[in-house]
N, C-alpha and C positions, 0 to 999 in steps of 0.2 A: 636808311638814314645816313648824311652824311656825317662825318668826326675825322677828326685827326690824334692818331695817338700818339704822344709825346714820349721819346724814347730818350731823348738826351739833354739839357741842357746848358749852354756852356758860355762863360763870361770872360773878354779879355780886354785889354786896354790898347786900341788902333789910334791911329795917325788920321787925323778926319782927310789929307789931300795925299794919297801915293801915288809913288810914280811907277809907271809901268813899265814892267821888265824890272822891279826890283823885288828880290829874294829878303822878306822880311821874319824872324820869329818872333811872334808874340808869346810869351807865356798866358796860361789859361790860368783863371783864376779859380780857386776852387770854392764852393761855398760852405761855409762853415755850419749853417741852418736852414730847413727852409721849413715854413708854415702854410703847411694847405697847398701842396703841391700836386698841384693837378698835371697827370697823367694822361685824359681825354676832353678834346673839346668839340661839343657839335660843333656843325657846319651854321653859320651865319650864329655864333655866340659869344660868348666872351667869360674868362675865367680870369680870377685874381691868384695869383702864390708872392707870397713875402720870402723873399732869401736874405740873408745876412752873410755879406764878405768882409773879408777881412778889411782894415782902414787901408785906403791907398789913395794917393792924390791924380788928379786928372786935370793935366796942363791945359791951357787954354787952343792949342795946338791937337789936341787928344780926343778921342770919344769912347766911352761904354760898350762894346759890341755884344749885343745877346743873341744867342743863335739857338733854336729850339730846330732839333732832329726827328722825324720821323720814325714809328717804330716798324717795321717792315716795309718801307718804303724811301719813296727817292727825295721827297718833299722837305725843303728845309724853310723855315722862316727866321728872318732876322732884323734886328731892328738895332737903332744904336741910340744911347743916353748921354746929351752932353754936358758938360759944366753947368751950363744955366738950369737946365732940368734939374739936375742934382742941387743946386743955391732953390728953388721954387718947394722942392720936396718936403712935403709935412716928416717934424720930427714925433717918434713913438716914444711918449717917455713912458706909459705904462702896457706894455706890453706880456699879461701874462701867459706865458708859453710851462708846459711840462716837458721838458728834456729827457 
């Protein structure tokens, strides 16, 4: 069976249009929480995890970059969140979590 095991993943705030040949550092954001953090996912499936980061704003110029790692392997998948996603996004007002 196939799966992909998830070994890292990591949230920063890019420039939706770079220019090439330029040397940029994004800091990574780190998550403060996450809910149901999935580790493995078969092959043709789909998994939900909740993370909570810290507040931070995302200029109209900006995007969300999430980048999931593979865990013994070479495989990266990424995908990015922008302004208008994040305006459409349901808010959690009762989220009971145990910490």
């Amino acid at each position: 069976m196939c799966f992909y095991a998830v070994h890292l993943t990591t949230f920063k705030v890019v420039d939706k249009k770079m220019a090439k040949c330029t040397a940029i550092q994004e800091p990574i954001l780190q998550p403060l929480r996450a809910y149901h953090q999935v580790m493995q996912v078969r092959g043709m499936g789909s998994e939900h995890t909740v993370f909570a980061l810290e507040q931070f704003s995302l200029a109209e110029d900006k995007q969300l970059e999430v980048t999931l790692y593979e865990r013994n392997g070479g495989r990266t998948l990424t995908f990015y969140v922008t302004a208008e996603d994040l305006q459409i996004a349901k808010k959690i007002d009762n989220l009971k979590l145990k910490w």
